[in-house]
N, CA and C of each residue as an Amber inpcrd file, in Angstrom:
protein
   687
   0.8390000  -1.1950000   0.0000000   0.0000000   0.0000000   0.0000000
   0.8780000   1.2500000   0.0000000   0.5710000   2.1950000  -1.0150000
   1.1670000   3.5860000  -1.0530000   0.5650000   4.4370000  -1.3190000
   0.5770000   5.6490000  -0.8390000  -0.2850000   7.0350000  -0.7810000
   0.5750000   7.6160000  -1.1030000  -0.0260000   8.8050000  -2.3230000
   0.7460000   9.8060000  -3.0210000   0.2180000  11.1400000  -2.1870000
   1.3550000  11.6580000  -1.8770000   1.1600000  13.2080000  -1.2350000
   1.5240000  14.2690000  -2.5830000   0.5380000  15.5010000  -2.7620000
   0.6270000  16.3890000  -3.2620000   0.4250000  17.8220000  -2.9100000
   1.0230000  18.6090000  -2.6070000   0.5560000  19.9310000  -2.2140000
   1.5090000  21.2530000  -3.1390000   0.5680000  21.7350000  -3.5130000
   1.2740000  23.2210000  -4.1600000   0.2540000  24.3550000  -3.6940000
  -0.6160000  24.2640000  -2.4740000  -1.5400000  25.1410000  -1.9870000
  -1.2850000  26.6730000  -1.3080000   0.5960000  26.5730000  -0.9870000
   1.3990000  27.6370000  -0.6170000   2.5570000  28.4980000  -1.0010000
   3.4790000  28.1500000  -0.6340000   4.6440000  28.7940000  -1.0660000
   5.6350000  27.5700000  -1.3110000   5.1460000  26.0670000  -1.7210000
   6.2320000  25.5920000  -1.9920000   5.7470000  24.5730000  -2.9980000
   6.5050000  23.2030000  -3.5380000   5.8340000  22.5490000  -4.1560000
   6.1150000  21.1730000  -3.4360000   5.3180000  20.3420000  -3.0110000
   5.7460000  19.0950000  -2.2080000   5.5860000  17.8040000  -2.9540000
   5.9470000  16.6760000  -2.7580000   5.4690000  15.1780000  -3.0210000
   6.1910000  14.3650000  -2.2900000   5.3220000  13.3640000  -2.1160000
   6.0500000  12.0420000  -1.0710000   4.9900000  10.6400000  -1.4330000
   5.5860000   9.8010000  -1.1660000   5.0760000   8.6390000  -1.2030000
   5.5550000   8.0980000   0.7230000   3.8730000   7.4450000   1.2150000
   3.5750000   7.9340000   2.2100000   3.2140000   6.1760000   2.4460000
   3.9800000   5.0240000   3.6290000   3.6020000   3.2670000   3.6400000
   2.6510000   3.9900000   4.8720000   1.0890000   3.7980000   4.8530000
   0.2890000   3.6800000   5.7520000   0.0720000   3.1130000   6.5140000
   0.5770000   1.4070000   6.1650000   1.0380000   0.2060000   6.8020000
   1.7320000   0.5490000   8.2160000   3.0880000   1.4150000   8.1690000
   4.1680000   1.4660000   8.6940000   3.8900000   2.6630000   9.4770000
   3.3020000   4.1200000   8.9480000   3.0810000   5.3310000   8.7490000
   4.6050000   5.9570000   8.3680000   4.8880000   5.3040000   7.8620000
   6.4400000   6.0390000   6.8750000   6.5800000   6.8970000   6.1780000
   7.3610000   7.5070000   5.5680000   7.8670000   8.7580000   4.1780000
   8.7790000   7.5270000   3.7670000   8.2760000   7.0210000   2.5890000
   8.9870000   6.0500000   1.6300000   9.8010000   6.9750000   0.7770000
  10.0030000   8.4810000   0.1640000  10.3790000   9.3460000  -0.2460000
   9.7530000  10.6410000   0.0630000  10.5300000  11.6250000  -0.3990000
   9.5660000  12.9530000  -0.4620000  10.7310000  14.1020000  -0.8610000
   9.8780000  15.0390000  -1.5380000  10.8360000  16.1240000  -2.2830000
   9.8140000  17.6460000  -1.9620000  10.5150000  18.6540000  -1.6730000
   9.8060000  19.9310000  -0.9880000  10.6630000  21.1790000  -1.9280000
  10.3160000  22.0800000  -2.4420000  10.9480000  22.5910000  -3.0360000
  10.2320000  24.0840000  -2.5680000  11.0870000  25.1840000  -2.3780000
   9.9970000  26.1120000  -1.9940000   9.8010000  27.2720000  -3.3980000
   8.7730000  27.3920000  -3.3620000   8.5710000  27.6890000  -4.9770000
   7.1240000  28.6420000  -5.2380000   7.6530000  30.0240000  -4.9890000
   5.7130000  30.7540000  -4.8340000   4.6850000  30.2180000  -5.7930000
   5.6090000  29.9890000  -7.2320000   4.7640000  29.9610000  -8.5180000
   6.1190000  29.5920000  -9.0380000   5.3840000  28.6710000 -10.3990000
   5.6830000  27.4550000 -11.3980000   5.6360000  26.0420000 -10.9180000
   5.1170000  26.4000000  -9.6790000   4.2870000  24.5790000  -9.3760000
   4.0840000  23.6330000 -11.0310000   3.4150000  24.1370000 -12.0900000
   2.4520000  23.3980000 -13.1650000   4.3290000  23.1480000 -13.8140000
   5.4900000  23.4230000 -14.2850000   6.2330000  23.3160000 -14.1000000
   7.2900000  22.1110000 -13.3460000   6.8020000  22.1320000 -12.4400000
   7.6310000  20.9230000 -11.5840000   7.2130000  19.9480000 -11.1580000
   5.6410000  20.0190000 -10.9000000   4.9130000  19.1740000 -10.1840000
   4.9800000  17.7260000 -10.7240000   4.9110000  17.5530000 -11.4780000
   4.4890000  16.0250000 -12.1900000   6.3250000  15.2800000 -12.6900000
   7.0940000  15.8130000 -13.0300000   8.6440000  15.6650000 -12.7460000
   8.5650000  15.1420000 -11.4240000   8.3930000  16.0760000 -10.5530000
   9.1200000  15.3440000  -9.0630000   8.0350000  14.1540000  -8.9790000
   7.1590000  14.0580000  -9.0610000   6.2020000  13.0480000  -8.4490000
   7.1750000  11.6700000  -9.3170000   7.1990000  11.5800000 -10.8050000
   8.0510000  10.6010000 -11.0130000   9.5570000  10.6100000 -10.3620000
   9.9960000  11.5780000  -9.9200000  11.1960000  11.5100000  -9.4660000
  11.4020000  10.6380000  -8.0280000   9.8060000  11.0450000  -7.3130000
  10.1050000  10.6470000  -5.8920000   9.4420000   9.3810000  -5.7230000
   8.4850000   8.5710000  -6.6050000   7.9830000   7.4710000  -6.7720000
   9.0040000   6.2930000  -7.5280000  10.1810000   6.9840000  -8.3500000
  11.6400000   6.2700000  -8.6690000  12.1540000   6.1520000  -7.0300000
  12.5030000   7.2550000  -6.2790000  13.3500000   6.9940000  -4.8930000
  12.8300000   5.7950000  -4.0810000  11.2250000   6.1370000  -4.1340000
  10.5750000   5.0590000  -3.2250000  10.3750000   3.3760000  -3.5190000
  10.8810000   3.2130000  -5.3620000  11.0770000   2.0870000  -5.4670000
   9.7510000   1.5630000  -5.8010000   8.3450000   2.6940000  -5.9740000
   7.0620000   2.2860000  -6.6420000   6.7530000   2.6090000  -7.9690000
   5.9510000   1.8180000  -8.4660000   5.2160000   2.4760000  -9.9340000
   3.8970000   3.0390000  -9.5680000   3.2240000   3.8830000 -10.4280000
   2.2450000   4.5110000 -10.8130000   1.0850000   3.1570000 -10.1660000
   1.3930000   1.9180000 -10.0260000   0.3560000   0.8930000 -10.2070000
   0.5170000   0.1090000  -8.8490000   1.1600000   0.8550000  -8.0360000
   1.2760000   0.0780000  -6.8010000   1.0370000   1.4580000  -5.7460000
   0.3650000   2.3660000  -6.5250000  -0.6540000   3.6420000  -5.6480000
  -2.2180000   2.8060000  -4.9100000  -2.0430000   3.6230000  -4.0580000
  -3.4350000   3.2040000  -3.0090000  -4.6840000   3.8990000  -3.5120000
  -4.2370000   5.5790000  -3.0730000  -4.9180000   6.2430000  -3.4300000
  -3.7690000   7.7470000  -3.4180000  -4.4470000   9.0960000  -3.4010000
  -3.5010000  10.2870000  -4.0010000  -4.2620000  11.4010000  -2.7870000
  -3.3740000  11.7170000  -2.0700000  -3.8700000  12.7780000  -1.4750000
  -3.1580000  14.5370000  -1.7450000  -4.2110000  14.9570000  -1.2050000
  -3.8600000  16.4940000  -1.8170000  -4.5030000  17.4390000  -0.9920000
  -3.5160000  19.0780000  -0.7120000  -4.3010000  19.6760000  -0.5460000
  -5.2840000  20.2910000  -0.9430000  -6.3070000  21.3320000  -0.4110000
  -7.5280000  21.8770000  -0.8210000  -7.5510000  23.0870000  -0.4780000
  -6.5150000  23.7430000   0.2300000  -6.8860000  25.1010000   0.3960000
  -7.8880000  25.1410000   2.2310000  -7.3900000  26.1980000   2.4310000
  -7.0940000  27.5750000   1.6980000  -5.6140000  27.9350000   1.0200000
  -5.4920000  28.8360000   0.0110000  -4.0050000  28.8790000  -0.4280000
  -3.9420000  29.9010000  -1.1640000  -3.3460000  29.7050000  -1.8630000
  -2.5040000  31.0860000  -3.3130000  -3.5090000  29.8710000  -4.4290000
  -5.0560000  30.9100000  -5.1470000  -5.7330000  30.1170000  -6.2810000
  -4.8370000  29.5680000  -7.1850000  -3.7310000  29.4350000  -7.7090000
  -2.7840000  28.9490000  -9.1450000  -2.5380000  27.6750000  -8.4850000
  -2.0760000  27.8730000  -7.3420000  -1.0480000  26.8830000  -7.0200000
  -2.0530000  26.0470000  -6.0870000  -2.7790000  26.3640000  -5.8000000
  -4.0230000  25.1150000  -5.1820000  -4.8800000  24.2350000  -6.3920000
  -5.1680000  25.3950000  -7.3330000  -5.7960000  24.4740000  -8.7030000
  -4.8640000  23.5460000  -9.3090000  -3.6110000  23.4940000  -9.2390000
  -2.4960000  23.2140000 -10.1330000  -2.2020000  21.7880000  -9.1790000
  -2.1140000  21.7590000  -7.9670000  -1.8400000  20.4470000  -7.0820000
  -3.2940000  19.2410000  -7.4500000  -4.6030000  20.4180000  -7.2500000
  -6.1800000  19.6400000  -7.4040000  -6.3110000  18.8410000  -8.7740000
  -5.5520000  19.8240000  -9.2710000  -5.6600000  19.4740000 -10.7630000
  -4.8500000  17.9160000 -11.4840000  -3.3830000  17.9640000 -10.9220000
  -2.4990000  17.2400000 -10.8690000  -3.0050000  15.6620000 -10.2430000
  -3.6380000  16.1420000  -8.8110000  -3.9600000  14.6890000  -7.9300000
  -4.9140000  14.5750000  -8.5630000  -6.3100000  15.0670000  -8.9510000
  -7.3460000  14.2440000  -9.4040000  -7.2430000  13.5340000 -11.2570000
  -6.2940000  14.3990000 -11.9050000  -6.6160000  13.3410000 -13.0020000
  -5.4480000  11.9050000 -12.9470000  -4.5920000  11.8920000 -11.5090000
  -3.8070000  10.9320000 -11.6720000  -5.2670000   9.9630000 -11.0620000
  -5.9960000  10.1090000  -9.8620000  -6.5610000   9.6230000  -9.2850000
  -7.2320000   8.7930000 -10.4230000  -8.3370000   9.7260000 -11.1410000
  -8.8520000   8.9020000 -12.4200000  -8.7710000   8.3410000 -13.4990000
  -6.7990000   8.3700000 -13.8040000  -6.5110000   7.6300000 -14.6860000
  -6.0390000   6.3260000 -13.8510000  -5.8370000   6.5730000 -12.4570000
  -5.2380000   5.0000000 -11.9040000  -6.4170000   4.5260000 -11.1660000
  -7.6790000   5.1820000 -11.4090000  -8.4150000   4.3190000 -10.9800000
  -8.7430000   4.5300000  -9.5500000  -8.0480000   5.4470000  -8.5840000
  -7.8360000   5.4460000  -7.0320000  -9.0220000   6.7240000  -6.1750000
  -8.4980000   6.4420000  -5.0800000  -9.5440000   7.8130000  -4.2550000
  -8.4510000   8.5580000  -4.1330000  -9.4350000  10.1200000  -4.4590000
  -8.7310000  11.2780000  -4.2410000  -8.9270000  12.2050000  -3.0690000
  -7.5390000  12.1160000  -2.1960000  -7.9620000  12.4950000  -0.4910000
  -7.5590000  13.7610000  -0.5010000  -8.9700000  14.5440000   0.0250000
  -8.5410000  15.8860000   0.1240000  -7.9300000  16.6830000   1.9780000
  -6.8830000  17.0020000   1.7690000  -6.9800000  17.7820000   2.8060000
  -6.6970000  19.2460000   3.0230000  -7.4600000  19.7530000   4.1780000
  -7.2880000  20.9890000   4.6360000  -6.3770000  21.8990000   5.2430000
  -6.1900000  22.8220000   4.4350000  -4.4810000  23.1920000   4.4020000
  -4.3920000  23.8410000   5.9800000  -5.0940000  24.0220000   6.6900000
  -5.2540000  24.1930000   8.0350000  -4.8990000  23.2440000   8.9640000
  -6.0700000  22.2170000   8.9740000  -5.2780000  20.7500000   9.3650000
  -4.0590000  20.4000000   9.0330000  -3.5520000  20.7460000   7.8770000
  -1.6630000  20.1820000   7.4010000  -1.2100000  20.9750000   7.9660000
  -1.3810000  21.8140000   8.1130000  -0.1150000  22.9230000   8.7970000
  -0.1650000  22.6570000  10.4540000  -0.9560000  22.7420000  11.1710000
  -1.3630000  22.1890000  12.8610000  -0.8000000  20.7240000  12.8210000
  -1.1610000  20.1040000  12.0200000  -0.5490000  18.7690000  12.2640000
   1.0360000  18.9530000  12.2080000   1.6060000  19.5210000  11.0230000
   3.0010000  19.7980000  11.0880000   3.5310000  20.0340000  12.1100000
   2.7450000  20.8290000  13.2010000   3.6000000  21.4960000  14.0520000
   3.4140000  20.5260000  15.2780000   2.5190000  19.8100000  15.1440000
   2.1590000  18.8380000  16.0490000   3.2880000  18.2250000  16.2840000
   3.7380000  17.4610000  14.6090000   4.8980000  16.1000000  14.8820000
   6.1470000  16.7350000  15.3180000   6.1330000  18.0740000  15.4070000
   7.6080000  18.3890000  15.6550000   7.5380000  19.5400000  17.7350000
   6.9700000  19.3910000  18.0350000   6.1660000  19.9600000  19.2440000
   5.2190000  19.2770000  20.3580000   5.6770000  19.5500000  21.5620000
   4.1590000  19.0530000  22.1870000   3.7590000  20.2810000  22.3730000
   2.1870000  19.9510000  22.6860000   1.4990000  20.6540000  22.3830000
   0.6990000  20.9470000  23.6480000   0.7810000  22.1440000  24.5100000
   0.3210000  22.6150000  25.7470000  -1.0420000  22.5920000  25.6590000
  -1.4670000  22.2720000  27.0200000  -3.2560000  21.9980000  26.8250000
  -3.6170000  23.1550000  27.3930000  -2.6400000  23.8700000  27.8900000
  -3.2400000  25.2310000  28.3040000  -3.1700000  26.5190000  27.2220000
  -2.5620000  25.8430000  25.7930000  -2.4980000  26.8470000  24.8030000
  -3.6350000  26.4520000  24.0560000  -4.0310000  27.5270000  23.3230000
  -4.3410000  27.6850000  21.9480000  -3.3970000  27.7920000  20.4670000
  -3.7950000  27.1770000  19.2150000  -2.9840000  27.5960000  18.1370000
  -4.0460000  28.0630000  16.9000000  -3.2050000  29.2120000  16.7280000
  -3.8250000  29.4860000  15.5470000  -2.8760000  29.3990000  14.4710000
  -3.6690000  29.2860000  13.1380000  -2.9070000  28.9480000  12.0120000
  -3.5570000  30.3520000  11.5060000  -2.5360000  30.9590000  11.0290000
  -2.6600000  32.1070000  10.0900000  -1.9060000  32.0060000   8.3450000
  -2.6880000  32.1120000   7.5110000  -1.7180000  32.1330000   6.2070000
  -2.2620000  33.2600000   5.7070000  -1.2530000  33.4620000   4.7710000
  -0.8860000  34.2200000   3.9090000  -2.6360000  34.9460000   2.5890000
  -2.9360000  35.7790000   2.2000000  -3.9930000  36.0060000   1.2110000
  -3.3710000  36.3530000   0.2320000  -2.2060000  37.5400000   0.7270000
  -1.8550000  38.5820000  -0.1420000  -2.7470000  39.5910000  -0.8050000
  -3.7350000  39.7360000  -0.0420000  -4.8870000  41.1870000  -0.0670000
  -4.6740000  41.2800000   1.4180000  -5.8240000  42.5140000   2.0850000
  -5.6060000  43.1960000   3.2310000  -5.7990000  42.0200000   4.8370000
  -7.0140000  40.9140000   4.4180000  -7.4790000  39.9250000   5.4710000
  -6.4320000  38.8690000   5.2360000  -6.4930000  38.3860000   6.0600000
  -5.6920000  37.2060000   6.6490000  -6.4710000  35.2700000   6.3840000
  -6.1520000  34.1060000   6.4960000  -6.6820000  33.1720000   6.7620000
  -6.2260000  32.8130000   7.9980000  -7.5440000  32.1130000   8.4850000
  -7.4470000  31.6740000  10.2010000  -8.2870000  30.9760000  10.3380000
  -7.5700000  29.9600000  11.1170000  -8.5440000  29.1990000  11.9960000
  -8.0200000  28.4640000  13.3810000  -8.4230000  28.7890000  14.5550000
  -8.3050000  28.7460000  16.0340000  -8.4650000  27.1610000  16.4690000
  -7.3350000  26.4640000  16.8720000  -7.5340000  25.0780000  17.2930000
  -7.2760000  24.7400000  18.4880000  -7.6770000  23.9890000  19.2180000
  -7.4740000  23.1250000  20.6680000  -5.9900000  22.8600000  20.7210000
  -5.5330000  22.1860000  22.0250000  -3.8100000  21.8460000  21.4470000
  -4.3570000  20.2150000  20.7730000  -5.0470000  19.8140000  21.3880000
  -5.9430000  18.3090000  20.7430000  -5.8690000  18.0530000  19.5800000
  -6.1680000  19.3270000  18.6200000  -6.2260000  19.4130000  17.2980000
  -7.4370000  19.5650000  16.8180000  -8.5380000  19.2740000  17.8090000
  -9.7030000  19.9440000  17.2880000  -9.9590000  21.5580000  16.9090000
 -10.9120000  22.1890000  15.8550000 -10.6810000  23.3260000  15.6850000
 -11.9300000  24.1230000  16.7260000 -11.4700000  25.2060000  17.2460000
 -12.0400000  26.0170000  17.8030000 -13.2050000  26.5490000  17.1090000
 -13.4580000  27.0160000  16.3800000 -14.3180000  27.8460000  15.2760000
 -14.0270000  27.5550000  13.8000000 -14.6610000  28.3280000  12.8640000
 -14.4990000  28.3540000  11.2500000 -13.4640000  28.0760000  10.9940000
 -13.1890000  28.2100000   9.5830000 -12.0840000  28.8200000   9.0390000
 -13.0380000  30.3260000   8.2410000 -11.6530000  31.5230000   8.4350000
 -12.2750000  32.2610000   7.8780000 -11.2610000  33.2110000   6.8630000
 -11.9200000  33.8940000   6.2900000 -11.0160000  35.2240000   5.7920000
 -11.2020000  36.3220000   5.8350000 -10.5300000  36.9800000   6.9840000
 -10.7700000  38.2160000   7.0680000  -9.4900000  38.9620000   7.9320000
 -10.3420000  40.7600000   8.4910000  -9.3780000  41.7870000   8.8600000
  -8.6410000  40.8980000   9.9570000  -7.6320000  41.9350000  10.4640000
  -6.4370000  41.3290000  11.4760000  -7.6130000  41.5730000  12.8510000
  -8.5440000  42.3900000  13.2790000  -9.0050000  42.5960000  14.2130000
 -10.3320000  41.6390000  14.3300000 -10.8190000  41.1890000  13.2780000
 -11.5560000  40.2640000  13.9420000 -10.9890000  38.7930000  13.7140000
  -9.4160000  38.6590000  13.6500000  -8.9410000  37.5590000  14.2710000
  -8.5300000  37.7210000  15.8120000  -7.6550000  38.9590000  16.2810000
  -7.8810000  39.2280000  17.3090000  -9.3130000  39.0780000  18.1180000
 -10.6570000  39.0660000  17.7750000 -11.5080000  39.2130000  18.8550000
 -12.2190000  38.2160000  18.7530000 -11.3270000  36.6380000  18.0070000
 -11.4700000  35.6310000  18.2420000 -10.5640000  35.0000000  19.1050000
  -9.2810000  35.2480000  18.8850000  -8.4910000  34.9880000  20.2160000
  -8.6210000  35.5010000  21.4510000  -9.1090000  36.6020000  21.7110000
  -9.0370000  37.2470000  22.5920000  -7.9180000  37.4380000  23.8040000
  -7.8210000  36.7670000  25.1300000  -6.7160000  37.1610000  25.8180000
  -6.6030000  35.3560000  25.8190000  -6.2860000  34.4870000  24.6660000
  -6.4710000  33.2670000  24.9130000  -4.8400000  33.4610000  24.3220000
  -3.8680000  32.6620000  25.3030000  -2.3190000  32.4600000  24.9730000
  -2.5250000  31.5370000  23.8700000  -1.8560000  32.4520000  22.7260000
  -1.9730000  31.5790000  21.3440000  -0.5560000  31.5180000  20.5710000
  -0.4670000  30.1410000  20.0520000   0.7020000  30.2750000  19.1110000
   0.5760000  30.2990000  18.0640000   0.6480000  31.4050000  17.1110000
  -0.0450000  31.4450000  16.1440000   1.2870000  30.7580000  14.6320000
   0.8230000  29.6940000  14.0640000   1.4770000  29.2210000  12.7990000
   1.1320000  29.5150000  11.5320000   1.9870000  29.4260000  10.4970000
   2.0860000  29.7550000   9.3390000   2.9610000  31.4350000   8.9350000
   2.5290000  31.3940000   7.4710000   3.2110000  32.1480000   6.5780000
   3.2030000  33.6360000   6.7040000   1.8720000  34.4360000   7.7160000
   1.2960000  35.6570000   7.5490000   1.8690000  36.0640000   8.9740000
   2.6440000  35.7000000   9.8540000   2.7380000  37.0530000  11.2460000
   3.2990000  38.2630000  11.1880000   4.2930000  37.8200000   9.8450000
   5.1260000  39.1350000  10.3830000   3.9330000  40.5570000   9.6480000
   3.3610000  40.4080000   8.9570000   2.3800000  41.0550000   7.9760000
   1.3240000  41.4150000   9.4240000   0.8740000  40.5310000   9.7810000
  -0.6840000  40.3210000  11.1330000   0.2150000  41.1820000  12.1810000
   1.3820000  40.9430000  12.6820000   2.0450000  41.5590000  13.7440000
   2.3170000  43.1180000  13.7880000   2.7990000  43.5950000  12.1580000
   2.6130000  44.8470000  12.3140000   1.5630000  45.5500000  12.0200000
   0.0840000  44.9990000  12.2640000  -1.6560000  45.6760000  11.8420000
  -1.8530000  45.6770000  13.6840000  -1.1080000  44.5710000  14.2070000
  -1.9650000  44.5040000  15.9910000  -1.0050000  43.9710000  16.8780000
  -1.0930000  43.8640000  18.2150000  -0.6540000  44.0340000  19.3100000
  -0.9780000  43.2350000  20.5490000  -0.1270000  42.0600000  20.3480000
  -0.7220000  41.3570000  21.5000000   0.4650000  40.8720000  22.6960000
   0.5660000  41.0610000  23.9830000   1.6070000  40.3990000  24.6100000
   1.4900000  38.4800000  24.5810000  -0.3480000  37.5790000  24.4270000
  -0.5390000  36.6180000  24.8110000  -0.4940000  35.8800000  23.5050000
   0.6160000  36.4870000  21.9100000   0.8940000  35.7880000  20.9960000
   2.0530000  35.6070000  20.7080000   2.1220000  34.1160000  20.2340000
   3.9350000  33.7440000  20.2010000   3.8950000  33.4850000  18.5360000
   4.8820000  33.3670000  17.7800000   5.0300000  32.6920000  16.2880000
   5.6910000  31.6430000  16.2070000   5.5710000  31.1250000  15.3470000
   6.1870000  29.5250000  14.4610000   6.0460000  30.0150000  13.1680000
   7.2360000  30.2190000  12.6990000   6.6570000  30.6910000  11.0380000
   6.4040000  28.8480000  10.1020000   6.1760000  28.7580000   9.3790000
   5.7750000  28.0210000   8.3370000   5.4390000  28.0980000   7.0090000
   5.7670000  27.7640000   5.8530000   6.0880000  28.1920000   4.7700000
   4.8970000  26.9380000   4.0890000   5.1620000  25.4970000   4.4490000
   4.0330000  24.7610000   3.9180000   3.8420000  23.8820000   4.2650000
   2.9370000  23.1020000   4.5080000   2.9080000  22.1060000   5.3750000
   4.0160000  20.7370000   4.9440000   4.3610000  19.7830000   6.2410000
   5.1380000  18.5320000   5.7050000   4.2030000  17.2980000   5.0410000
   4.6810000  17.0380000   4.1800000   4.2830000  15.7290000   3.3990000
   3.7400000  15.0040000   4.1290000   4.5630000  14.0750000   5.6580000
   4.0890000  13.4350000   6.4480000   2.7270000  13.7500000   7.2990000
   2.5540000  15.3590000   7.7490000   1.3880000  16.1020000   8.4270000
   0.2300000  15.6830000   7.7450000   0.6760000  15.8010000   5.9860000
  -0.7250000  15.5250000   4.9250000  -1.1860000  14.4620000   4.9280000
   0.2040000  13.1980000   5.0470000  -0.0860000  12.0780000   4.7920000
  -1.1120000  11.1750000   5.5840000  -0.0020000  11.7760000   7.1740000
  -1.3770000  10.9060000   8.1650000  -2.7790000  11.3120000   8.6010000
  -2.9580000  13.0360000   8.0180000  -4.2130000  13.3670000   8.1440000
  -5.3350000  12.8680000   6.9640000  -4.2490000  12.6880000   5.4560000
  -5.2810000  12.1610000   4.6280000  -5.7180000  10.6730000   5.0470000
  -4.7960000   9.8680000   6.0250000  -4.8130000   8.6190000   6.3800000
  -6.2110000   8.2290000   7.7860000  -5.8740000   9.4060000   8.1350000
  -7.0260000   9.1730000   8.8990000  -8.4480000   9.7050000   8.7800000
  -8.6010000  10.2800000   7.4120000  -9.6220000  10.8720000   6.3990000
 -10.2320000   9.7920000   6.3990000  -9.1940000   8.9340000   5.3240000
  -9.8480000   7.7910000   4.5210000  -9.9270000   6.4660000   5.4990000
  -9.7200000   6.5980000   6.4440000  -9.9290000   5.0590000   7.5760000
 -11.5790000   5.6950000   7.7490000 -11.8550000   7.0650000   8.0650000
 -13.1460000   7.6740000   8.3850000 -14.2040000   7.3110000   7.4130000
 -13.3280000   6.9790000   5.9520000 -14.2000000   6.9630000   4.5670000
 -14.8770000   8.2470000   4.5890000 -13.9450000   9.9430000   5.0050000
 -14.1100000  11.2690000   4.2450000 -13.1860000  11.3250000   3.2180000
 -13.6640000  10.7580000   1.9190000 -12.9070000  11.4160000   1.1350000
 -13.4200000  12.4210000  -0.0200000 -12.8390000  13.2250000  -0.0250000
 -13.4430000  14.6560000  -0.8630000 -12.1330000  15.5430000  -1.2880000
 -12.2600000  15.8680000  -2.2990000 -11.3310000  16.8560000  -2.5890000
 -11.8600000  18.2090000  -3.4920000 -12.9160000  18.4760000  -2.9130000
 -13.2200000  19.6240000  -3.0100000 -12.8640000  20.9610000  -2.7140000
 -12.2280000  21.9660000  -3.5900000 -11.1980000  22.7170000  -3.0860000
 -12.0370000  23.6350000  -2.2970000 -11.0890000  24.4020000  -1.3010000
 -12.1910000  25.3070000   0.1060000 -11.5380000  26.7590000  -0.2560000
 -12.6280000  27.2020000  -0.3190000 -12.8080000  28.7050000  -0.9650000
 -13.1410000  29.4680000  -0.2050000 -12.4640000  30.7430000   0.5010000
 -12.8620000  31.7590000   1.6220000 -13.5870000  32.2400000   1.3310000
 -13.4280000  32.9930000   0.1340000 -13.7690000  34.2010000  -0.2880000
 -14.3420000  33.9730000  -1.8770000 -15.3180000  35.3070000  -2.2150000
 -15.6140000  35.0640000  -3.6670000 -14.6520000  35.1540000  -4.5760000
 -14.4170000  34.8320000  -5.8290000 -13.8590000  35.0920000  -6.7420000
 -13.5430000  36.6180000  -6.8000000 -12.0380000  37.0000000  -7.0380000
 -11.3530000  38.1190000  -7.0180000 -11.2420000  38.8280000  -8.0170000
 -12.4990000  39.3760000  -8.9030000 -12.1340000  39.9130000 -10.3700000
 -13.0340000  41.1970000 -10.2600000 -12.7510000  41.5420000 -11.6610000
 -13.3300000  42.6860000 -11.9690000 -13.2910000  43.3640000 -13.5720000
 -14.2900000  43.9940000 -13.8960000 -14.0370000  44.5150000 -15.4030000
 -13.0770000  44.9910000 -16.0630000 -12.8690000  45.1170000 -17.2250000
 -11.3560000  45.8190000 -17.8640000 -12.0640000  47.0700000 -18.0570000
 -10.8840000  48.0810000 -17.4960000 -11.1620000  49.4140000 -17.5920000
 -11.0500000  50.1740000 -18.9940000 -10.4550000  48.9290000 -19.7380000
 -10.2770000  49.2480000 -21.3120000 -11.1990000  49.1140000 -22.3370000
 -12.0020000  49.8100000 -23.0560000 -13.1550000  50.1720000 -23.7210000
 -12.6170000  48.4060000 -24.4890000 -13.3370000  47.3260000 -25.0510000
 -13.4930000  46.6120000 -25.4230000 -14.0890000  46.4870000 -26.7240000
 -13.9340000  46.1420000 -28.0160000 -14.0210000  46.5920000 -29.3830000
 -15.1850000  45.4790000 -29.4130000 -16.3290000  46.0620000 -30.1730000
 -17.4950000  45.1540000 -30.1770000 -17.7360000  44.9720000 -32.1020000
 -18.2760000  44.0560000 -32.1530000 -18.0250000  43.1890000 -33.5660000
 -18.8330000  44.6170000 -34.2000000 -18.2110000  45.1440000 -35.5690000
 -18.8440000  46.4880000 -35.9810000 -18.1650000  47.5000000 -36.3550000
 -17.7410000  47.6600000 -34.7370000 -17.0080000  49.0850000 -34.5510000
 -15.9550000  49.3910000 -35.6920000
């Protein structure tokens, strides 16, 4: 049995081949990479399924993240895991780039029962992503997207360690003595692996990508030539 890890939902591009059997990293390759994921992605996956000594035909199933993330590079991983999924025939495990990142910090940390963690990432517009978890790993509330102050007046005076890609950005909008950082750039292969692992023992599997916010567009300010003119 082997599980394919995929994530390009952040600032990097990941893959691993993941023995569920064992809960092992049979391989894995992390590259940190804002953009040209569509580029590398499918290279390393044969690269790191050569290390691990599997073929394409001795896959279980393909897990992946879902976001929240940077839209290119979350469509580009979704995109990647589900048509391998349906050309090999397998389930496509989605996970929540919230859950991967808390879990990350899990395997490398214990985790105080008198803290809170929040995971903060990156938008690159003015709001933030967040979502408030137990040290357990259960989540406190939503996930959401929004200003720096109504993440504050979800934490409130609750001692939080807040993870991921966005503090130093969140730190200079607000002001807290009862917040600590862990920066994080993207979640580990292994974090994905055993959360997609314990997805699919649940039989949740979905890879439906998770969307904060509406679609980010708007009209061209440039008069547009209509058939005629």
């Amino acid at each position: 049995m082997s599980l394919l890890i995929i994530d390009s939902a952040m600032n990097a591009c990941s893959v691993g081949v993941f023995d569920p059997m064992t809960d092992v990293m049979l391989a894995e390759c992390v590259l940190d990479m804002p953009r040209g994921q569509a580029e590398h992605l499918m290279p390393m996956v044969v690269e790191v399924l050569q290390e691990a000594g599997k073929e394409f035909a001795d896959l279980t199933a393909v897990a992946v993240t879902t976001g929240p993330g940077a839209f290119t590079g979350m469509r580009i991983g979704l995109s990647a895991a589900k048509s391998l999924a349906l050309a090999l025939d397998l389930p496509c495990i989605g996970v929540d780039t919230f859950q991967a990142i808390f879990r990350s910090y899990q395997i490398d940390h214990q985790c105080d029962e008198g803290m809170f963690y929040g995971v903060l990432l990156e938008t690159k517009r003015q709001d933030f992503y967040f979502q408030l978890f137990y040290a357990s790993g259960a989540p406190v509330g939503e996930r959401l997207a929004d200003m720096p102050e109504r993440v504050m007046d979800i934490i409130g005076d609750r001692h939080c360690v807040m993870i991921g890609d966005a503090f130093e950005r969140f730190q200079g909008q607000v002001q807290s003595k009862y917040i600590t950082e862990h920066y994080m750039s993207s979640p580990a292969p292994l974090a994905i692996a055993k959360t997609a692992k314990a997805l699919w023992e649940r039989k949740e599997v979905c890879s439906d990508p998770i969307y904060l916010r509406p679609p980010d567009v708007s009209l061209s300010k440039i008069k547009q030539r209509q058939i005629g003119d």
